[in-house]
N, C-alpha and C positions, 0 to 999 in steps of 0.2 A: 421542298428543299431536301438532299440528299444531306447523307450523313457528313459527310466531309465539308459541305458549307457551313454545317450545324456544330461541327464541331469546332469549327473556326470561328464563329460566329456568336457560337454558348459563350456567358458572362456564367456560366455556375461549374470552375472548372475545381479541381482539387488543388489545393496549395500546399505544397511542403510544411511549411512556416506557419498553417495557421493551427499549429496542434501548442504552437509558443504563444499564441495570443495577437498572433499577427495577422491580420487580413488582408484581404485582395479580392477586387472585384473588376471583371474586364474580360472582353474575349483575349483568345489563343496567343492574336499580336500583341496584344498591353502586356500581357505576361511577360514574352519572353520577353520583352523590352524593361520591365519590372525586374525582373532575374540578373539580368546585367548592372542595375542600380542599388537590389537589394541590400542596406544594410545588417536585414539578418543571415544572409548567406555568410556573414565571416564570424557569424558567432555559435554557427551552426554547429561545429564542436563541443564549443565548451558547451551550449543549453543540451545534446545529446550524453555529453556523460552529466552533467546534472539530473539529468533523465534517470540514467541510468544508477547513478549515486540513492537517486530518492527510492527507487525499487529494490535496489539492496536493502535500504534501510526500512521499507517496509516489509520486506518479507522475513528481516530481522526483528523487528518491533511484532510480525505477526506470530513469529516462533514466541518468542520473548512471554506475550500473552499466554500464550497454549502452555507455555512450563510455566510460568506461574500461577494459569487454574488447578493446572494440575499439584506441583508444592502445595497450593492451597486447601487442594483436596489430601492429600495426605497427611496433611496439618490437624485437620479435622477431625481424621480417624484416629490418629495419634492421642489427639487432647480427648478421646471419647473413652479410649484405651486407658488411657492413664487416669480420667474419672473413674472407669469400672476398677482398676484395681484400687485406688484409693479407698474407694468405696468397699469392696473383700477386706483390705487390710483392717480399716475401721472395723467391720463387723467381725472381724480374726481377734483382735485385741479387745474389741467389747465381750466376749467369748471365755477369753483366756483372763479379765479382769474378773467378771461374774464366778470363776473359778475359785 
């Protein structure tokens, strides 16, 4: 069988639709015949900027993480800072009471 029968012939073709959960299974001719009936060809739209909504919002939700380990991290040092001095001051004033 040469390539162009096989290609016409193949039932394991790539479907647009099925990155939406749609499937299809069938050679070259069911397709296009499929294409001309598909009901998600008109929604093809709206699920691409959904697509696209959801990836903003993860790459917003991924920044989102990344500044708040970091706050986090700064938080830390902050409150470790402010024990050590706590800690000077106490022994400043247990210093100048013993006085």
């Amino acid at each position: 069988m040469n390539l162009e029968a096989h290609l016409k012939e193949c039932e394991h073709i790539k479907y647009p639709h099925s990155k939406y959960w749609h499937t299809f299974n069938g050679n070259q001719d069911m397709y296009e015949t499929h294409l001309g009936t598909c009901h998600f060809k008109s929604l093809k739209g709206f699920l691409q900027a959904r697509e696209k909504c959801f990836h903003e919002i993860h790459v917003v939700l991924a920044w989102k993480v990344q500044e708040n380990h970091s706050l986090s991290s700064m938080l830390g040092k902050v409150s470790e800072n402010t024990d050590k001095l706590m800690k000077s001051l106490e022994l400043k004033f247990d210093v100048m009471d013993k006085k």
